[in-house]
mmCIF file as gemmi writes it, N, C-alpha and C atoms, coordinates in Angstrom:
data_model
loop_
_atom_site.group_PDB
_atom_site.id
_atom_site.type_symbol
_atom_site.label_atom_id
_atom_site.label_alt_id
_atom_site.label_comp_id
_atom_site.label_asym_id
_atom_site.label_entity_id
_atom_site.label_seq_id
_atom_site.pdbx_PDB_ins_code
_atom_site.Cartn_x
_atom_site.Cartn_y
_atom_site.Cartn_z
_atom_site.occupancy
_atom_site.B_iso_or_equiv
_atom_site.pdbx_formal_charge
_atom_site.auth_seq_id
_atom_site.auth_asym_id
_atom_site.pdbx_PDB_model_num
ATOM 1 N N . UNK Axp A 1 ? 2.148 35.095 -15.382 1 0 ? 1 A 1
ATOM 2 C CA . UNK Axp A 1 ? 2.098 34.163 -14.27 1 0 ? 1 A 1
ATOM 3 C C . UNK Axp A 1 ? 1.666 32.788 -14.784 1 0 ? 1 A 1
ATOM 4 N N . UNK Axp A 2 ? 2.113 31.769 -14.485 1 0 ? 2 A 1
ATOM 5 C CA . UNK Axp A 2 ? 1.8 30.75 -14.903 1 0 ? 2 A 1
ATOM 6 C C . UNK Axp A 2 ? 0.677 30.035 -14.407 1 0 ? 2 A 1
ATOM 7 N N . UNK Axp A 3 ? -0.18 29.453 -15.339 1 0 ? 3 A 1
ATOM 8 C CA . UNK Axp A 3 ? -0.933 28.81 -14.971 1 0 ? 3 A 1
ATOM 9 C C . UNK Axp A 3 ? -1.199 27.86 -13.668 1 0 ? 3 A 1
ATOM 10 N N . UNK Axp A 4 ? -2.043 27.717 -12.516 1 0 ? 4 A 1
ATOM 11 C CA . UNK Axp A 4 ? -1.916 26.961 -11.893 1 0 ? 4 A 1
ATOM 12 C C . UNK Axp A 4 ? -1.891 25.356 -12.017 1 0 ? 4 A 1
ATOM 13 N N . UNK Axp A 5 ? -1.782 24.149 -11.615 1 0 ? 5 A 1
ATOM 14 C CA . UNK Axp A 5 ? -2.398 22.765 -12.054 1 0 ? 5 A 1
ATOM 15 C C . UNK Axp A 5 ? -2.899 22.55 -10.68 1 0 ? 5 A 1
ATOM 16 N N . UNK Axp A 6 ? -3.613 21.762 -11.139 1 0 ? 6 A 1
ATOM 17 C CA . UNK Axp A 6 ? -4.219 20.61 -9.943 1 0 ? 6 A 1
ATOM 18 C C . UNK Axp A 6 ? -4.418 19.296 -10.038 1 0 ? 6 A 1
ATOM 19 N N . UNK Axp A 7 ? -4.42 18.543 -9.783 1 0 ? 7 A 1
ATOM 20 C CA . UNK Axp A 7 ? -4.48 17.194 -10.268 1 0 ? 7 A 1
ATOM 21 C C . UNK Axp A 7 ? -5.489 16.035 -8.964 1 0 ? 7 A 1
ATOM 22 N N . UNK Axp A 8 ? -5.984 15.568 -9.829 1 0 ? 8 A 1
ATOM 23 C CA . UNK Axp A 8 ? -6.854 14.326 -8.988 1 0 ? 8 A 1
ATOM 24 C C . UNK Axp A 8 ? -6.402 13.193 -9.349 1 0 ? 8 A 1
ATOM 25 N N . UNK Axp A 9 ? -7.308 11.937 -8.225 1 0 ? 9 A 1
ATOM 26 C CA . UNK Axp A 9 ? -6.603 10.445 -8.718 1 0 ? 9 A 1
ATOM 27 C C . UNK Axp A 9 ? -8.313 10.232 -9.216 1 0 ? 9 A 1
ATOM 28 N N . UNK Axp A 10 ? -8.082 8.486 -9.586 1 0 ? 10 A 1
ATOM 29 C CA . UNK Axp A 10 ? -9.24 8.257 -9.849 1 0 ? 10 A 1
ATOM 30 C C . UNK Axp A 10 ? -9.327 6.555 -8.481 1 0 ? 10 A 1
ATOM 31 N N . UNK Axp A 11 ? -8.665 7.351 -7.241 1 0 ? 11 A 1
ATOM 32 C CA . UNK Axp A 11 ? -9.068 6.329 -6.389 1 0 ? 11 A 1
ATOM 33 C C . UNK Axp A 11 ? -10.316 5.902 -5.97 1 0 ? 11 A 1
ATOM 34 N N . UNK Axp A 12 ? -11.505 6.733 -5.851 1 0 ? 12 A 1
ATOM 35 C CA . UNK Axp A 12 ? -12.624 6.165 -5.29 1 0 ? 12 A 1
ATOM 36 C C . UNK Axp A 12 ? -13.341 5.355 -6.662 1 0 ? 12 A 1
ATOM 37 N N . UNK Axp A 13 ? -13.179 5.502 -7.898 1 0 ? 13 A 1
ATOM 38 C CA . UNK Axp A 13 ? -13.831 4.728 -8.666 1 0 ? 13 A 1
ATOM 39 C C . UNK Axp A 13 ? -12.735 3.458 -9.267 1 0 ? 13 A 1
ATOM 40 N N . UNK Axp A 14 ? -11.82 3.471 -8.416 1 0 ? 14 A 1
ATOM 41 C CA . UNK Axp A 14 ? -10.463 2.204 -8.681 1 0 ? 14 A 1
ATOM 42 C C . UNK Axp A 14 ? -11.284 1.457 -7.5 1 0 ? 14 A 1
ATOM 43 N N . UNK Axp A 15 ? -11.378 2.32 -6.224 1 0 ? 15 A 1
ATOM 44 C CA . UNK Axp A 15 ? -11.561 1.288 -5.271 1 0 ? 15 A 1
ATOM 45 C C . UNK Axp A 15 ? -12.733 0.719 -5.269 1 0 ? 15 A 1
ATOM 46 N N . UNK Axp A 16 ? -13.743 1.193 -6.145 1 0 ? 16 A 1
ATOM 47 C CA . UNK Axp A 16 ? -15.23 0.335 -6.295 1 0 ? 16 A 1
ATOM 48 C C . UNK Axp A 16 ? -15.14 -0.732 -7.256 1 0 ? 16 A 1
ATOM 49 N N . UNK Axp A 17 ? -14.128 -0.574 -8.069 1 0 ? 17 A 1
ATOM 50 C CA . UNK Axp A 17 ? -14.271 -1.509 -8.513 1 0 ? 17 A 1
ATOM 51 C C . UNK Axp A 17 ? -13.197 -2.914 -8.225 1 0 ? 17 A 1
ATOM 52 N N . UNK Axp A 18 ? -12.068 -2.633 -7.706 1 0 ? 18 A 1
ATOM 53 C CA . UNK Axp A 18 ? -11.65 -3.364 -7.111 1 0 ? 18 A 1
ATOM 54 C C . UNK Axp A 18 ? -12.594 -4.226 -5.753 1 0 ? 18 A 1
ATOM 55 N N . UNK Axp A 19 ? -13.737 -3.128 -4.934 1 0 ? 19 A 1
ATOM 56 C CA . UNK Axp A 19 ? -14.426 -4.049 -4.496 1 0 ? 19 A 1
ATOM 57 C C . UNK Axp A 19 ? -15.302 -5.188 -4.704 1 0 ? 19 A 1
ATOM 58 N N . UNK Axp A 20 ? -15.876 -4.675 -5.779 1 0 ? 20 A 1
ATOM 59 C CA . UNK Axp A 20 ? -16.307 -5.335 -6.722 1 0 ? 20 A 1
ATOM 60 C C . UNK Axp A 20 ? -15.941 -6.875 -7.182 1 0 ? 20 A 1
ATOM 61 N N . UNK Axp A 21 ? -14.742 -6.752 -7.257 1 0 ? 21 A 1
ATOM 62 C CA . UNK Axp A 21 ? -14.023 -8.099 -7.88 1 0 ? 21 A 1
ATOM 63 C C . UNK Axp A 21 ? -13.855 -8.5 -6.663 1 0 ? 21 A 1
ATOM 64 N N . UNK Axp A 22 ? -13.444 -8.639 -5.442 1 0 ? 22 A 1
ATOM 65 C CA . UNK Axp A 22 ? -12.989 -8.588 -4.503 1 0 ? 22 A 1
ATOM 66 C C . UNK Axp A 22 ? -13.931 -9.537 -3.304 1 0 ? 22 A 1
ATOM 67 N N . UNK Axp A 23 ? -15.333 -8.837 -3.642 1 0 ? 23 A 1
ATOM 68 C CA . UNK Axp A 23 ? -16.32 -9.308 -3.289 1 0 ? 23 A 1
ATOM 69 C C . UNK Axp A 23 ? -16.92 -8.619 -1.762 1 0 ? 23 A 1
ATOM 70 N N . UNK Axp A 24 ? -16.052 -7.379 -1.612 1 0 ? 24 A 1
ATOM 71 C CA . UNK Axp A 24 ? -16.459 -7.273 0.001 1 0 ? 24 A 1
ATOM 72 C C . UNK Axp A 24 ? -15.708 -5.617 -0.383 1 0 ? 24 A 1
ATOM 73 N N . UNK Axp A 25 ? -16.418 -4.555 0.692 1 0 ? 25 A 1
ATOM 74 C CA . UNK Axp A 25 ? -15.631 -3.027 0.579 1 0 ? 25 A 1
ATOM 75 C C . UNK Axp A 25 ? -14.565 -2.798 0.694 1 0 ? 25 A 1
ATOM 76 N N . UNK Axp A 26 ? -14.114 -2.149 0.339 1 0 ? 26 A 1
ATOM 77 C CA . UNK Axp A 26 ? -12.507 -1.549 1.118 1 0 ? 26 A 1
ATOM 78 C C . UNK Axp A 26 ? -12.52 0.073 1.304 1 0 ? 26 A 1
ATOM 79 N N . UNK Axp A 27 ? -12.314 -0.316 2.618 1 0 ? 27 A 1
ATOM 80 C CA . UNK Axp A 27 ? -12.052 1.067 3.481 1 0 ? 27 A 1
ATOM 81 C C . UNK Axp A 27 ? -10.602 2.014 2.843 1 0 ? 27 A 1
ATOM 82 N N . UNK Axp A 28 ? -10.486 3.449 3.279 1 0 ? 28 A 1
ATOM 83 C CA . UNK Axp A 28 ? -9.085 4.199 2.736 1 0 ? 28 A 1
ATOM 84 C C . UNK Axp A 28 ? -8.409 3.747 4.399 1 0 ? 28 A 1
ATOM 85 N N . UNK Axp A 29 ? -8.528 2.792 5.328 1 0 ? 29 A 1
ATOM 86 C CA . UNK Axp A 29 ? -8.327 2.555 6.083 1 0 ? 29 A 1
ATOM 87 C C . UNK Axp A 29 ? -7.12 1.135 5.769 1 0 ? 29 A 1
ATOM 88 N N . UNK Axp A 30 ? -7.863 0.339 5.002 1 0 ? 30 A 1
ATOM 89 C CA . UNK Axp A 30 ? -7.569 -0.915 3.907 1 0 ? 30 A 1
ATOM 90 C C . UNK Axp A 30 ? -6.005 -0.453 3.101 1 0 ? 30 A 1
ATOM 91 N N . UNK Axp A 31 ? -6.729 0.653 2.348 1 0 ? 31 A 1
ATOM 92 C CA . UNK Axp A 31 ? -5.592 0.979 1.352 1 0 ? 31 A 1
ATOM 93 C C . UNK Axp A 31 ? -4.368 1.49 1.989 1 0 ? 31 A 1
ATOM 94 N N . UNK Axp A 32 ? -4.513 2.071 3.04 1 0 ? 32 A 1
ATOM 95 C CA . UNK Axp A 32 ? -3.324 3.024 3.918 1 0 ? 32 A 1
ATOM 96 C C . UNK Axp A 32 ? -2.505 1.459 4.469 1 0 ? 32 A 1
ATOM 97 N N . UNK Axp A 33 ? -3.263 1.033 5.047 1 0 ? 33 A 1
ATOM 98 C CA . UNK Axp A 33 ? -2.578 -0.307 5.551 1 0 ? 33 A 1
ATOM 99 C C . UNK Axp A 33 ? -1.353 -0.901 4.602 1 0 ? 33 A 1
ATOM 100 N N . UNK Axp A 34 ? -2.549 -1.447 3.515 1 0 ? 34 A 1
ATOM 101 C CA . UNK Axp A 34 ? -1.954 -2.314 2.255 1 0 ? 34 A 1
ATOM 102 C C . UNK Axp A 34 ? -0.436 -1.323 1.537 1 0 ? 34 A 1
ATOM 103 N N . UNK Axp A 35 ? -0.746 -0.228 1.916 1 0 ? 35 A 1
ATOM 104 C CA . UNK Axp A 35 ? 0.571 0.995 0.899 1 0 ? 35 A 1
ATOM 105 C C . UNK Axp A 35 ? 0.98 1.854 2.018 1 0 ? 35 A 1
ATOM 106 N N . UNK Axp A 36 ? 0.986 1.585 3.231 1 0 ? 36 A 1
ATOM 107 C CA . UNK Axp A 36 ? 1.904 1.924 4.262 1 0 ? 36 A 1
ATOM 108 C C . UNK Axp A 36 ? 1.938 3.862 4.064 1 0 ? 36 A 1
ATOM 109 N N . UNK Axp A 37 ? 1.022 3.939 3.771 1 0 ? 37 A 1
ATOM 110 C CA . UNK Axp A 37 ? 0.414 5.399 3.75 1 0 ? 37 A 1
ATOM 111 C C . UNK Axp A 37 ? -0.596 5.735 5.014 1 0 ? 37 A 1
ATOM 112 N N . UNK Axp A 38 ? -0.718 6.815 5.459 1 0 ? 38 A 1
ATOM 113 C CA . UNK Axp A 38 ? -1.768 7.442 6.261 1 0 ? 38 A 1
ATOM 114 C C . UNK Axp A 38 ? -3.025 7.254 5.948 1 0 ? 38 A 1
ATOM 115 N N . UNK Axp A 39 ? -4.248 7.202 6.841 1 0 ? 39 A 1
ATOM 116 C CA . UNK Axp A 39 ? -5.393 6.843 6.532 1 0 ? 39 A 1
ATOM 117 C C . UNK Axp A 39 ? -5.864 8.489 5.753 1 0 ? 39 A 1
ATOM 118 N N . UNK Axp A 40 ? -5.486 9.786 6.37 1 0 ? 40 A 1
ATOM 119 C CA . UNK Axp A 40 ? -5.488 10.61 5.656 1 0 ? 40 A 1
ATOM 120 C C . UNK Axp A 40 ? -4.862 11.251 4.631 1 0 ? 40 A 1
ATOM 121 N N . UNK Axp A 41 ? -3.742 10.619 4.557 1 0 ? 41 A 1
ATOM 122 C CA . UNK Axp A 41 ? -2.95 10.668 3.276 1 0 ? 41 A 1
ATOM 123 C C . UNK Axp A 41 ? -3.784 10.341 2.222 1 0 ? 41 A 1
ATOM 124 N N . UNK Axp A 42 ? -4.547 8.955 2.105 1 0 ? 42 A 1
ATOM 125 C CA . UNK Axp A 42 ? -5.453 8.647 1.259 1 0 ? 42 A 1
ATOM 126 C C . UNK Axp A 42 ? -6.769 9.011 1.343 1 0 ? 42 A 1
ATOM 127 N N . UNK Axp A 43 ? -7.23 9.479 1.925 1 0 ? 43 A 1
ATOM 128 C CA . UNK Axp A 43 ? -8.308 10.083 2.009 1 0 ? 43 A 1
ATOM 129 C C . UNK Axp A 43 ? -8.26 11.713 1.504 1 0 ? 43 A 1
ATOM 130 N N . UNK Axp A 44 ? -7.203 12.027 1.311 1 0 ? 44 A 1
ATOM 131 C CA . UNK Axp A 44 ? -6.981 13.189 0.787 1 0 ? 44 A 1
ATOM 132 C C . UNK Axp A 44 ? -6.887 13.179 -0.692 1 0 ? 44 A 1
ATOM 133 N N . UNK Axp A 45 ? -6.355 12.44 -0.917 1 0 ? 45 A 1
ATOM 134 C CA . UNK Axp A 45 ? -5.547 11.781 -2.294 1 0 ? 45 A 1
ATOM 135 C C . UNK Axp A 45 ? -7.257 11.556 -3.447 1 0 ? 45 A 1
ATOM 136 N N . UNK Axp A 46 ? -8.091 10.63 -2.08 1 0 ? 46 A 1
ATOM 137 C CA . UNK Axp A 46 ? -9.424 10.188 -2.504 1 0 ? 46 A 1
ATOM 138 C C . UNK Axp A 46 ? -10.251 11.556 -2.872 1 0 ? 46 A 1
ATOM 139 N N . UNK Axp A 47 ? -9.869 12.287 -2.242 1 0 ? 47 A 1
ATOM 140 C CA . UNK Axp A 47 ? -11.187 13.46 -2.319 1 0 ? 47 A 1
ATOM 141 C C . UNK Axp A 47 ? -10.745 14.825 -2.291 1 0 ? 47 A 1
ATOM 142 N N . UNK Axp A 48 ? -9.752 15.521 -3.024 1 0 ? 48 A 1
ATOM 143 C CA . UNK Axp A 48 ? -8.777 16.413 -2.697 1 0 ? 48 A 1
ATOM 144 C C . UNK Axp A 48 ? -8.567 16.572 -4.347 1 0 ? 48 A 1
ATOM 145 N N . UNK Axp A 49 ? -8.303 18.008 -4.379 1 0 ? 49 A 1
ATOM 146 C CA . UNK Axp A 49 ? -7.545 18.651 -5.424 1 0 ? 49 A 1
ATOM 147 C C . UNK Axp A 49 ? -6.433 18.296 -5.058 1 0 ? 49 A 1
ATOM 148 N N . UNK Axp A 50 ? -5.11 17.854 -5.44 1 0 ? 50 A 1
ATOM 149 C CA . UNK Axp A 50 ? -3.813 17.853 -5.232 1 0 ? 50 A 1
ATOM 150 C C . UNK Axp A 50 ? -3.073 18.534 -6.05 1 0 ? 50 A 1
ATOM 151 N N . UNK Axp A 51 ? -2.211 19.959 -5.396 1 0 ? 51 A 1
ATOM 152 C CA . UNK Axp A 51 ? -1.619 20.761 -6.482 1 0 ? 51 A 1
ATOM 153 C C . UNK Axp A 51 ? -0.021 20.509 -6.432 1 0 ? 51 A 1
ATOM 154 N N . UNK Axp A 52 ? 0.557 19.452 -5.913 1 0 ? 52 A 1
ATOM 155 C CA . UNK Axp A 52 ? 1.291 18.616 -6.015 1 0 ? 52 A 1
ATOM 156 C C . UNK Axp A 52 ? 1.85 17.238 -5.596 1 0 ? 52 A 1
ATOM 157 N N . UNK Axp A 53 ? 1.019 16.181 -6.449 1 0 ? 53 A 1
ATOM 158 C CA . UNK Axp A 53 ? 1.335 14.729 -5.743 1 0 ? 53 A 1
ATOM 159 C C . UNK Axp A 53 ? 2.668 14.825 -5.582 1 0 ? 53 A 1
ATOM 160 N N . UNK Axp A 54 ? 2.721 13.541 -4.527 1 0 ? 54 A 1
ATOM 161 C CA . UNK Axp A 54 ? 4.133 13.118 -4.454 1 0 ? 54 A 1
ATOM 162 C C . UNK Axp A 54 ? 4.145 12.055 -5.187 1 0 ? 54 A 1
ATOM 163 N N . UNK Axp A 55 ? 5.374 11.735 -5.826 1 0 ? 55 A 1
ATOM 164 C CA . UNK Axp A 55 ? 5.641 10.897 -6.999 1 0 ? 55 A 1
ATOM 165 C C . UNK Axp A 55 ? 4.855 9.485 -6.046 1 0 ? 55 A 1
ATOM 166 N N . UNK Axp A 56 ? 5.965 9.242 -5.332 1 0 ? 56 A 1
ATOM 167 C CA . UNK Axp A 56 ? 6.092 8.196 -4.459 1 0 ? 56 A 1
ATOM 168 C C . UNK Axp A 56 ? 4.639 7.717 -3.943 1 0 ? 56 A 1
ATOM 169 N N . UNK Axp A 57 ? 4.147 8.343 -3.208 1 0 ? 57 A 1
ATOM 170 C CA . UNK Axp A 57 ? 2.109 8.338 -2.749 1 0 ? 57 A 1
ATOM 171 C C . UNK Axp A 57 ? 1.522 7.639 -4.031 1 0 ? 57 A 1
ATOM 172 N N . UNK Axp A 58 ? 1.654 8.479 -5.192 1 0 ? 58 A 1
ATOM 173 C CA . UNK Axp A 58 ? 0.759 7.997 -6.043 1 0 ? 58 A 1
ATOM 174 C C . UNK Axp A 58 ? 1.377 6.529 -6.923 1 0 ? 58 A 1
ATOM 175 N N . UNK Axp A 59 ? 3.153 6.677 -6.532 1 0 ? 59 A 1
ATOM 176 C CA . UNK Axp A 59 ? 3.355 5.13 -7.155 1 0 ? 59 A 1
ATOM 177 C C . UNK Axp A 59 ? 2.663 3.926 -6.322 1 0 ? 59 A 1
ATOM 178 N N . UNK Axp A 60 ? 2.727 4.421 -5.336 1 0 ? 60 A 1
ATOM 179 C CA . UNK Axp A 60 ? 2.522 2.803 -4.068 1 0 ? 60 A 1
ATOM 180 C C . UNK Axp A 60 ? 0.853 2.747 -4.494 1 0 ? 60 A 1
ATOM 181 N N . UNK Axp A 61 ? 0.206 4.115 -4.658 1 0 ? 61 A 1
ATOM 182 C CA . UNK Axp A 61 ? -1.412 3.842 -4.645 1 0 ? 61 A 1
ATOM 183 C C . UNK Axp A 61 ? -1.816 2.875 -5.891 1 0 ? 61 A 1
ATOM 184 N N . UNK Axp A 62 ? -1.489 3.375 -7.311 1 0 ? 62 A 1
ATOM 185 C CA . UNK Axp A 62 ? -1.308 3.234 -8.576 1 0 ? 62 A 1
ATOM 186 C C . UNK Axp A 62 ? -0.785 1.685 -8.486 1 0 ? 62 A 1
ATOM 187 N N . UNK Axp A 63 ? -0.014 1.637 -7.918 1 0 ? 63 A 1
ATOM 188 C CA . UNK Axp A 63 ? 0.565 -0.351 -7.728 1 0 ? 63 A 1
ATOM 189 C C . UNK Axp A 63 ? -0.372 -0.986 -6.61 1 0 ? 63 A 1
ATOM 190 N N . UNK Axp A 64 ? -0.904 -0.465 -6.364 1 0 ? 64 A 1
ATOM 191 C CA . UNK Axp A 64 ? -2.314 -1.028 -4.959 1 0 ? 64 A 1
ATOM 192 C C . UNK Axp A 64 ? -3.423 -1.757 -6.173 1 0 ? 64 A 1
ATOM 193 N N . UNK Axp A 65 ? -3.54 -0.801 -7.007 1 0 ? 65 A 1
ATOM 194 C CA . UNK Axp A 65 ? -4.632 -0.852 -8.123 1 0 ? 65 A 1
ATOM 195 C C . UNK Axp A 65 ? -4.434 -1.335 -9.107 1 0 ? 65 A 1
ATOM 196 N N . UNK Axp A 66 ? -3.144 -2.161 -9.327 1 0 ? 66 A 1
ATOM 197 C CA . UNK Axp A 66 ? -2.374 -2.701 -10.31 1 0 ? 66 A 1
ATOM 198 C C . UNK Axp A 66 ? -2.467 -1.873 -11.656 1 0 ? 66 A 1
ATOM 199 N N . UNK Axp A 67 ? -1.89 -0.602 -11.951 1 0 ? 67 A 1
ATOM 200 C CA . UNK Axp A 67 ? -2.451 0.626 -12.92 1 0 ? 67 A 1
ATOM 201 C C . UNK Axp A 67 ? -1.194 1.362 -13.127 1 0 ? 67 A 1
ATOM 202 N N . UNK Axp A 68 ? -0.934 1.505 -14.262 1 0 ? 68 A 1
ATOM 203 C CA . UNK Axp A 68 ? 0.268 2.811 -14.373 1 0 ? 68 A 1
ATOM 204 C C . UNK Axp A 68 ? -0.235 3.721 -13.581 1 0 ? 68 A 1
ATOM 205 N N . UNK Axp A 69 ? 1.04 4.586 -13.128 1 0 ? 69 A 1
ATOM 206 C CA . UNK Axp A 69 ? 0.545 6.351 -12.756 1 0 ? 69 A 1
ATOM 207 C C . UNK Axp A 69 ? -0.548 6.711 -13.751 1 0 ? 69 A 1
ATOM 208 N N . UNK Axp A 70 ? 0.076 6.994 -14.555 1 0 ? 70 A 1
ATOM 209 C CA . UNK Axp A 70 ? -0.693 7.759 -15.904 1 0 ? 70 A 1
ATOM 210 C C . UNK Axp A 70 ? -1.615 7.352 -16.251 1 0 ? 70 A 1
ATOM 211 N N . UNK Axp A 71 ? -2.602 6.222 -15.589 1 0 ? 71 A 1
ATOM 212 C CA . UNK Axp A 71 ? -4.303 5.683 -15.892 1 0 ? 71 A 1
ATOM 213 C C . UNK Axp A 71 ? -4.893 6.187 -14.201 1 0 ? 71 A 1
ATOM 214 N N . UNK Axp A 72 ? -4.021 6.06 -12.7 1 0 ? 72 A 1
ATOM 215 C CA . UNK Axp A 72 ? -4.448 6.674 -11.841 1 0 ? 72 A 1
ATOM 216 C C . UNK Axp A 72 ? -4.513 8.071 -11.98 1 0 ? 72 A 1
ATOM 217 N N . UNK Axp A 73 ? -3.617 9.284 -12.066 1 0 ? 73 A 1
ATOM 218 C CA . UNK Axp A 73 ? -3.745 10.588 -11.574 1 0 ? 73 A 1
ATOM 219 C C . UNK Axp A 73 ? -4.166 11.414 -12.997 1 0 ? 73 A 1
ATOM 220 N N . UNK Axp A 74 ? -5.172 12.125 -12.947 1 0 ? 74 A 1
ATOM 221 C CA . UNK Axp A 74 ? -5.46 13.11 -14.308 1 0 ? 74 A 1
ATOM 222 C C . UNK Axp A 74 ? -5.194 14.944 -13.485 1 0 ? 74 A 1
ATOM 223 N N . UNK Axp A 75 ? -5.139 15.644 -14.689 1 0 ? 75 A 1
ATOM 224 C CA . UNK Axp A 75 ? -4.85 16.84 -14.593 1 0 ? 75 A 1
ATOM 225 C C . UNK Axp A 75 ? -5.66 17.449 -14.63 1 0 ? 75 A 1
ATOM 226 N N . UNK Axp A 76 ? -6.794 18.593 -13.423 1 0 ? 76 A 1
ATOM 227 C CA . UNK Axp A 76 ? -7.32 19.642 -13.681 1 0 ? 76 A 1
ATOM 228 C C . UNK Axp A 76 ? -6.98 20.85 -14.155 1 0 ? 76 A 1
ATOM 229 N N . UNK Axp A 77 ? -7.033 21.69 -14.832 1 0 ? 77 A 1
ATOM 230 C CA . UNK Axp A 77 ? -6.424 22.949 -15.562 1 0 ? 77 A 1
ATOM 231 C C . UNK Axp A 77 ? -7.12 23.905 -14.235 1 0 ? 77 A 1
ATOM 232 N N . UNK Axp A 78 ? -8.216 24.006 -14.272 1 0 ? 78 A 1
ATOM 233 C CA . UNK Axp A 78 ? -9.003 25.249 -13.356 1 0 ? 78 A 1
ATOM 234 C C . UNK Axp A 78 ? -9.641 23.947 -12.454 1 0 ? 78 A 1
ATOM 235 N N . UNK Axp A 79 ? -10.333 23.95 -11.225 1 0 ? 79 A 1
ATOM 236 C CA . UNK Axp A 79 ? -10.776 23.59 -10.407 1 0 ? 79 A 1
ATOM 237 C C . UNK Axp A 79 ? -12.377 23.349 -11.035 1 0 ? 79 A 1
ATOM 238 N N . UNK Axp A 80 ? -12.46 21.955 -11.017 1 0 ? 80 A 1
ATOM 239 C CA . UNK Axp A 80 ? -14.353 21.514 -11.63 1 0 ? 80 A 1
ATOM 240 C C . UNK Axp A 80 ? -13.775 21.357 -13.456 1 0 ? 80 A 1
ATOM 241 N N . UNK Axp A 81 ? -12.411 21.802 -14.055 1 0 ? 81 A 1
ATOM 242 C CA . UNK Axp A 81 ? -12.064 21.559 -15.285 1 0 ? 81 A 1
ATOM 243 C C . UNK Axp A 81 ? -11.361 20.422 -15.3 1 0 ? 81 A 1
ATOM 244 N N . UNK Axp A 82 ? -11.871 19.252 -15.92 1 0 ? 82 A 1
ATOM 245 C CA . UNK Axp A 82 ? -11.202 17.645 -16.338 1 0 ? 82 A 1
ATOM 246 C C . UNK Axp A 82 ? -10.439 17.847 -17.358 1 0 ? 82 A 1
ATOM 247 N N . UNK Axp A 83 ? -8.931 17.806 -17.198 1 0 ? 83 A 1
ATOM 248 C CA . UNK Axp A 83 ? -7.873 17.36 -18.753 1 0 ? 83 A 1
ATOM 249 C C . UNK Axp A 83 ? -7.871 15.643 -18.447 1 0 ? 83 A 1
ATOM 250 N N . UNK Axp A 84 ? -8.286 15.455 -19.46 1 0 ? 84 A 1
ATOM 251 C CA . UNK Axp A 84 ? -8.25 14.115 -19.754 1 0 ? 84 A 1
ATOM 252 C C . UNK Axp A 84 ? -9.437 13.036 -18.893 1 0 ? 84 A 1
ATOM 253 N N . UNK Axp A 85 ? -9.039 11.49 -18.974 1 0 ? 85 A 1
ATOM 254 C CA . UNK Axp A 85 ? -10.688 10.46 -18.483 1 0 ? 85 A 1
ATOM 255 C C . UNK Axp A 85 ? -10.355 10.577 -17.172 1 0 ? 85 A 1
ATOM 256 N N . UNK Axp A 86 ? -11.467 10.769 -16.833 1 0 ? 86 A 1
ATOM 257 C CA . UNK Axp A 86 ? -11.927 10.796 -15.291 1 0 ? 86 A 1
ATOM 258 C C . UNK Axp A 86 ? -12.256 9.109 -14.741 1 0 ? 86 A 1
ATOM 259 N N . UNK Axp A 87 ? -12.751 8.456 -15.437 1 0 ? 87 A 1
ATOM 260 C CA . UNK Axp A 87 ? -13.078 7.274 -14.914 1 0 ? 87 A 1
ATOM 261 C C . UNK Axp A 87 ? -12.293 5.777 -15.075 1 0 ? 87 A 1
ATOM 262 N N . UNK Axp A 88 ? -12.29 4.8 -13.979 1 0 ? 88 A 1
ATOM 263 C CA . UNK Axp A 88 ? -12.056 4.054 -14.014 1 0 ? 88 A 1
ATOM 264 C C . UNK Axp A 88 ? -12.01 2.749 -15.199 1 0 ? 88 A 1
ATOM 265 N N . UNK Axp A 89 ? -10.958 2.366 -15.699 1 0 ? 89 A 1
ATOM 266 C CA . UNK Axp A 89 ? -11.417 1.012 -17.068 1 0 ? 89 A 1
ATOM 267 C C . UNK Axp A 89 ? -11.651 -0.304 -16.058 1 0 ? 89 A 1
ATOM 268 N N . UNK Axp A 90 ? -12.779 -1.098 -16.55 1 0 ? 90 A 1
ATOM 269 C CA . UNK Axp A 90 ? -12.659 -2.401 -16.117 1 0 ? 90 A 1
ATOM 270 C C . UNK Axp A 90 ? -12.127 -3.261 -16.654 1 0 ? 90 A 1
């Protein structure tokens, strides 16, 4: 049987630091707006195992954050197991 995946983003530590520069918070209220996504779409995205993004979700998020895919979404192997950086570059 094949292994399961899961995969996370690294939106809540994109969006701190984008607040950061920014100078003021941003809500997943903000981001849904700005990428014409659901407020729970991203809020899921934010805080959610995802055992299959949609390409599309994570391109519009990933271009929100000005970031390749491949610096937003990393791969869990087992659930609480990190393949690859978990955190945000400034």
């Amino acid at each position: 049987m094949p292994e399961k995946r899961f995969y996370r983003t690294k939106l809540i530590p994109m969006k701190l630091a984008k607040a950061k520069d920014v100078g003021h918070d941003i809500s997943y209220q903000d981001i849904a707006e700005a990428t014409e996504l659901s407020y729970m779409t991203v809020h899921r995205y934010a805080t959610k195992q995802i055992p299959r993004p949609d390409y599309e979700t994570v391109a519009r998020l990933a271009t929100y954050f000005g970031v390749p895919i491949e610096e937003f979404v990393y791969e869990e192997t087992d659930p609480g197991q990190i393949v690859g950086e978990a955190t945000a570059t400034a």
